[in-house]
C-alpha positions as CSV (number, residue, x, y, z in Angstrom):
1,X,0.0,0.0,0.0
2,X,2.8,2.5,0.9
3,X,4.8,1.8,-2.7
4,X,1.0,2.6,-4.3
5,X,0.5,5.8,-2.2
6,X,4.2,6.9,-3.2
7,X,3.8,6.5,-6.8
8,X,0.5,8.7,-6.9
9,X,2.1,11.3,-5.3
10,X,4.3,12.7,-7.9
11,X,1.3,13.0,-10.4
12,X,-1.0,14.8,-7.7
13,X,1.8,17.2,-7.9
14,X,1.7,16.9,-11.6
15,X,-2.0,17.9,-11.6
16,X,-1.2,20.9,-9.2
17,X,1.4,22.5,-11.6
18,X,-1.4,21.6,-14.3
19,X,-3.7,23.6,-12.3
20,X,-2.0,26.5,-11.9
21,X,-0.6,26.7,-14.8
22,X,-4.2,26.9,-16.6
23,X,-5.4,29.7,-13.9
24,X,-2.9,31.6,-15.1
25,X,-3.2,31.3,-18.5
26,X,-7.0,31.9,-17.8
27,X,-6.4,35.5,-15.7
28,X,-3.9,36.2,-18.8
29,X,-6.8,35.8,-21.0
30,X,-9.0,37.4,-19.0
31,X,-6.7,40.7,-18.4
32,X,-5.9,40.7,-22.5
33,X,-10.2,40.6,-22.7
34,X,-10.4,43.5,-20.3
35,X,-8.0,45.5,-21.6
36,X,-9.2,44.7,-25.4
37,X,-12.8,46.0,-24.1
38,X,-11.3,49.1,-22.0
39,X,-9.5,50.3,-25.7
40,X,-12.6,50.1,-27.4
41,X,-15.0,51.8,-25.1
42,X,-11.9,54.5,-24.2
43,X,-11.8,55.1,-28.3
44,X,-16.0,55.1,-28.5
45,X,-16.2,57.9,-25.6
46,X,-13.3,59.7,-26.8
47,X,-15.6,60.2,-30.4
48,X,-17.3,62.7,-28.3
49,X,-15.6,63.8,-25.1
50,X,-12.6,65.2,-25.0
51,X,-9.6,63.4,-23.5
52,X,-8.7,65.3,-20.3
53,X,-5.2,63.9,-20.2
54,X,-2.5,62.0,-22.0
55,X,0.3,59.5,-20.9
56,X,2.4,62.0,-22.3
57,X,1.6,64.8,-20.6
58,X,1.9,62.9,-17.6
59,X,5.2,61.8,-18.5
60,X,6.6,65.2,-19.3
61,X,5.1,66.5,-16.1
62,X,7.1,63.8,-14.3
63,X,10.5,64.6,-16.5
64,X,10.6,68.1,-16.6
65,X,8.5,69.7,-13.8
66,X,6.5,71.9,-16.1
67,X,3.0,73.2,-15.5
68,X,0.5,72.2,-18.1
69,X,-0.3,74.7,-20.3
70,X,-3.6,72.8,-22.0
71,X,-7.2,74.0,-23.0
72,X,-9.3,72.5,-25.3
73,X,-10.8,74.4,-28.7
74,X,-13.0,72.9,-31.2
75,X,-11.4,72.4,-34.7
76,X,-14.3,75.2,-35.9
77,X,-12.4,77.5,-33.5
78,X,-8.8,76.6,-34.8
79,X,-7.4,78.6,-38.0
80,X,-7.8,76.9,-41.0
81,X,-3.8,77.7,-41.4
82,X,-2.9,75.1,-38.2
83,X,-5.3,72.3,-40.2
84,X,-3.6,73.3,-44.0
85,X,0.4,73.2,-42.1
86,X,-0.4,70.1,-40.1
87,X,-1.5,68.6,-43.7
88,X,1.5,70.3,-45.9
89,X,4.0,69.2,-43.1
90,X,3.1,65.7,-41.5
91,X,0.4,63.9,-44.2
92,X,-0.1,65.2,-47.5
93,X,-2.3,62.1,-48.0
94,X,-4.4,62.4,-44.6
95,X,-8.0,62.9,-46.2
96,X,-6.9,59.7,-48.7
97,X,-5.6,57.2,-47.0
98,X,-7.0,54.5,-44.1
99,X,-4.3,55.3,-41.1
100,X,-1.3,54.2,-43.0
101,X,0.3,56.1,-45.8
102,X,1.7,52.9,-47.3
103,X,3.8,54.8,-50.1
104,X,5.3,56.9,-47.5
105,X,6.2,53.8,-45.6
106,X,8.2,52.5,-48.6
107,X,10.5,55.6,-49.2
108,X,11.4,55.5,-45.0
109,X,12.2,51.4,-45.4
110,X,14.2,52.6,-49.4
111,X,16.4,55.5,-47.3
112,X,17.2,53.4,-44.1
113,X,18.7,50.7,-46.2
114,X,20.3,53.4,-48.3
115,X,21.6,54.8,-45.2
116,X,20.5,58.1,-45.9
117,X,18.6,60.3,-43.9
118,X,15.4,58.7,-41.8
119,X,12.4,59.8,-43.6
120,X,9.5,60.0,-41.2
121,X,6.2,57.8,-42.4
122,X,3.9,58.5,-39.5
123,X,0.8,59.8,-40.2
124,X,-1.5,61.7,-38.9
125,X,-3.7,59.2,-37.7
126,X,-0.6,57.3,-36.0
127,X,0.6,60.6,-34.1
128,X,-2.7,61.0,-32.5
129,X,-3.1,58.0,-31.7
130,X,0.2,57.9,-29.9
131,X,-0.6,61.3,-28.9
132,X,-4.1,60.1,-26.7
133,X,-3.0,56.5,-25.8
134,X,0.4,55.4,-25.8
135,X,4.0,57.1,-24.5
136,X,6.6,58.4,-26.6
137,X,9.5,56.5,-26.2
138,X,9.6,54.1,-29.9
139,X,9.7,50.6,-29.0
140,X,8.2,47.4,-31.3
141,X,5.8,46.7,-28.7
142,X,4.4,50.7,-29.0
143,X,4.6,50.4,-32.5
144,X,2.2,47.8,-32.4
145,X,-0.7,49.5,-30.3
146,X,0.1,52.1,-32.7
147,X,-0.8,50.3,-35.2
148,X,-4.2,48.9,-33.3
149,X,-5.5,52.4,-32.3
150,X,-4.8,53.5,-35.1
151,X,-7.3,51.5,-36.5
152,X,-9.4,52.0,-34.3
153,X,-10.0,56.1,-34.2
154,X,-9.7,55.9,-38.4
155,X,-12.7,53.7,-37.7
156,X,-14.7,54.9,-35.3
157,X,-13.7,58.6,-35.0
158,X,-13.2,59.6,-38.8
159,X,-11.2,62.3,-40.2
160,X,-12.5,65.4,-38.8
161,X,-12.5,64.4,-35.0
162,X,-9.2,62.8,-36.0
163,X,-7.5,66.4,-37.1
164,X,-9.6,67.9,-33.8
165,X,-7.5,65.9,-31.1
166,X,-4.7,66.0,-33.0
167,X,-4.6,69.5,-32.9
168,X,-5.6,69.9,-28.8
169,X,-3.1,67.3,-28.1
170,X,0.1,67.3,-29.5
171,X,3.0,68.6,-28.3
172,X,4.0,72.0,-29.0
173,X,7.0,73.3,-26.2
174,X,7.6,72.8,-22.8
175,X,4.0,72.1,-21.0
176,X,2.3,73.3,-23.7
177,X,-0.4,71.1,-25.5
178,X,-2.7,72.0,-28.4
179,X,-3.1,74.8,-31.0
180,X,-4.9,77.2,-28.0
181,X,-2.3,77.1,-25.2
182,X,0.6,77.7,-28.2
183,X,-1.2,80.4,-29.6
184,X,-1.7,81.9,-26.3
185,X,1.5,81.0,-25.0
186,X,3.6,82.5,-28.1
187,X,1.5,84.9,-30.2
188,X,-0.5,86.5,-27.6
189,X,-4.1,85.0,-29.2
190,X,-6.5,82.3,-29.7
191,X,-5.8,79.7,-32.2
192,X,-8.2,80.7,-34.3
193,X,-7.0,84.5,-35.1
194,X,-3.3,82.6,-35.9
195,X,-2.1,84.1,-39.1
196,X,-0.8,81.5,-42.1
197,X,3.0,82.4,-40.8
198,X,2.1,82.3,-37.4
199,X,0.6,78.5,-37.9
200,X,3.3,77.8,-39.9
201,X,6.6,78.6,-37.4
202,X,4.5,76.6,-34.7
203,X,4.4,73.8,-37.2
204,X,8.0,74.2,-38.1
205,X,8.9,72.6,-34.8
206,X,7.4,69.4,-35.0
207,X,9.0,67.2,-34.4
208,X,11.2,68.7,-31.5
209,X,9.2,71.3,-30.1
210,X,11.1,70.9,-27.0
211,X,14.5,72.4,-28.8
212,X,12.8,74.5,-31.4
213,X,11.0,77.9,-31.0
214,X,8.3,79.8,-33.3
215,X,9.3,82.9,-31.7
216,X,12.9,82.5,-31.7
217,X,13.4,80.5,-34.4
218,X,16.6,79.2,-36.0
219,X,17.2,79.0,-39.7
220,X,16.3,76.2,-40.2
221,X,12.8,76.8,-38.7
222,X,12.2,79.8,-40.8
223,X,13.5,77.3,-43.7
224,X,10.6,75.5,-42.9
225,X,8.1,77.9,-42.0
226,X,8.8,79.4,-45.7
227,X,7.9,76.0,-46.9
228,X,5.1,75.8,-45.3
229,X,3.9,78.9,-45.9
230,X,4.0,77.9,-49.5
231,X,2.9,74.4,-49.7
232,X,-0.2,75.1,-47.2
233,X,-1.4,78.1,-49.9
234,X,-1.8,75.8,-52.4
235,X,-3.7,73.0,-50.4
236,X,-6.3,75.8,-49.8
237,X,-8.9,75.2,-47.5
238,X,-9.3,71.6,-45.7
239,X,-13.2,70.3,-46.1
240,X,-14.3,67.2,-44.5
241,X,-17.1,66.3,-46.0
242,X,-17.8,62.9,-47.4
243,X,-17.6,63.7,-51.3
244,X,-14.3,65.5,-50.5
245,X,-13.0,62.5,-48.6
246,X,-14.3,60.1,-51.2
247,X,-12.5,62.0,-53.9
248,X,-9.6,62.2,-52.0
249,X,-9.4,58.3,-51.3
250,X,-9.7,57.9,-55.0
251,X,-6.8,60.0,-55.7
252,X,-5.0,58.0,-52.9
253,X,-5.7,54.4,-54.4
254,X,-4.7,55.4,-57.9
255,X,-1.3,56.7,-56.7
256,X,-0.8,53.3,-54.6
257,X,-1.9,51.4,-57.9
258,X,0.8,53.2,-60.0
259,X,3.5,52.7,-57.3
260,X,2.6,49.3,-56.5
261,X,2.9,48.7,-60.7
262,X,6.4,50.7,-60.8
263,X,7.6,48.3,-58.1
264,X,6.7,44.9,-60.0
């Protein structure tokens, strides 16, 4: 009888490890469901209420000690010139594409393997999302909840509300958050009485508004600004209304077909 007990024992121990091994594949799953739920309902309410806060706010609060210089303005109360420069200077395919400016993509992957200068290929859509819900630091594992909220807000937010927060929330100098406070905090005025140069030296900055001033700015800002200037004239006015956004995914998928037929 004792040899029998002896020889069960190691498999009740056996079972045990089974056991817990399960539970915690099961609270795994159950955390990953919870948070997979918590993105989608954060990204629904966000469609209409304004995000308070971001991680990277936080963050900088935490690094540099700086008071938060953030108020919110609705894109209707933002000058036209801060929606044109964001266009002329981040995403000239932002009303045509789906999140991902695929062509853009290409030429960053052609110049790193050339070894020549890194060519940004974030839109938008991916800087707002990063913007709202993730932190700054580039990692793979960022990259890739990038690339899900991304999704997500071209999905469920659209275009307009997409260019809104983008606006309110990015980064644009120590503590200072959105098109209102920089207008405010540089010019004097709300965002919406920003002149064409004005919104184009605060737009010369990304992507290091931390090292880069519109009111001092170096030469190679005003470089910039100059460009921008120019390039945001010619887009004209941005419209977000479904014909114009249809017309401009057209315009978008015709270009892809032509560079994915160059490629072959």
């Amino acid at each position: 009888m004792a040899k029998g007990r002896a020889k069960d024992a190691p498999k009740k121990k056996a079972g045990k490890k089974r056991g817990f091994g399960g539970k915690l594949f099961r609270f795994i799953g159950f955390v990953i469901l919870i948070g997979f739920v918590l993105s989608i309902l954060t990204t629904v309410a966000y469609k209409w209420i304004n995000p308070p806060i971001t991680p990277l706010m936080v963050i900088r609060k935490v690094q540099l000690g700086a008071p938060i210089e953030h108020e919110w303005c609705d894109l209707e109360d933002i000058s036209p010139y801060m929606v044109q420069c964001a266009i002329a200077s981040e995403d000239n395919n932002f009303l045509g594409h789906k999140g991902f400016d695929w062509g853009a993509i290409d030429r960053a992957i052609e110049e790193r393997e050339s070894g020549r200068r890194k060519r940004g290929a974030s839109t938008i859509s991916q800087q707002t999302a990063k913007n709202v819900f993730l932190w700054p630091k580039s990692s793979w594992v960022r990259k890739g909840f990038e690339v899900y909220y991304t999704f997500l807000i071209e999905n469920i937010w659209g275009k307009e509300r997409i260019m809104e927060v983008y606006l309110n929330e990015i980064e644009m100098g120590e503590g200072i958050y959105g098109a209102q406070a920089a207008a405010q905090h540089y010019f004097n005025k709300d965002a919406k009485n920003l002149t064409r140069r004005e919104a184009a030296l605060i737009t010369a900055c990304y992507p290091q508004p931390l090292k880069k001033s519109p009111v001092h700015p170096s030469k190679r800002v005003q470089k910039r600004a100059n460009q921008l200037v120019k390039w945001s004239a010619m887009i004209g006015r941005v419209r977000f209304d479904k014909e114009t956004i249809q017309k401009a995914q057209k315009r978008y998928e015709k270009k892809e077909a032509k560079r994915k037929a160059k490629k072959k």
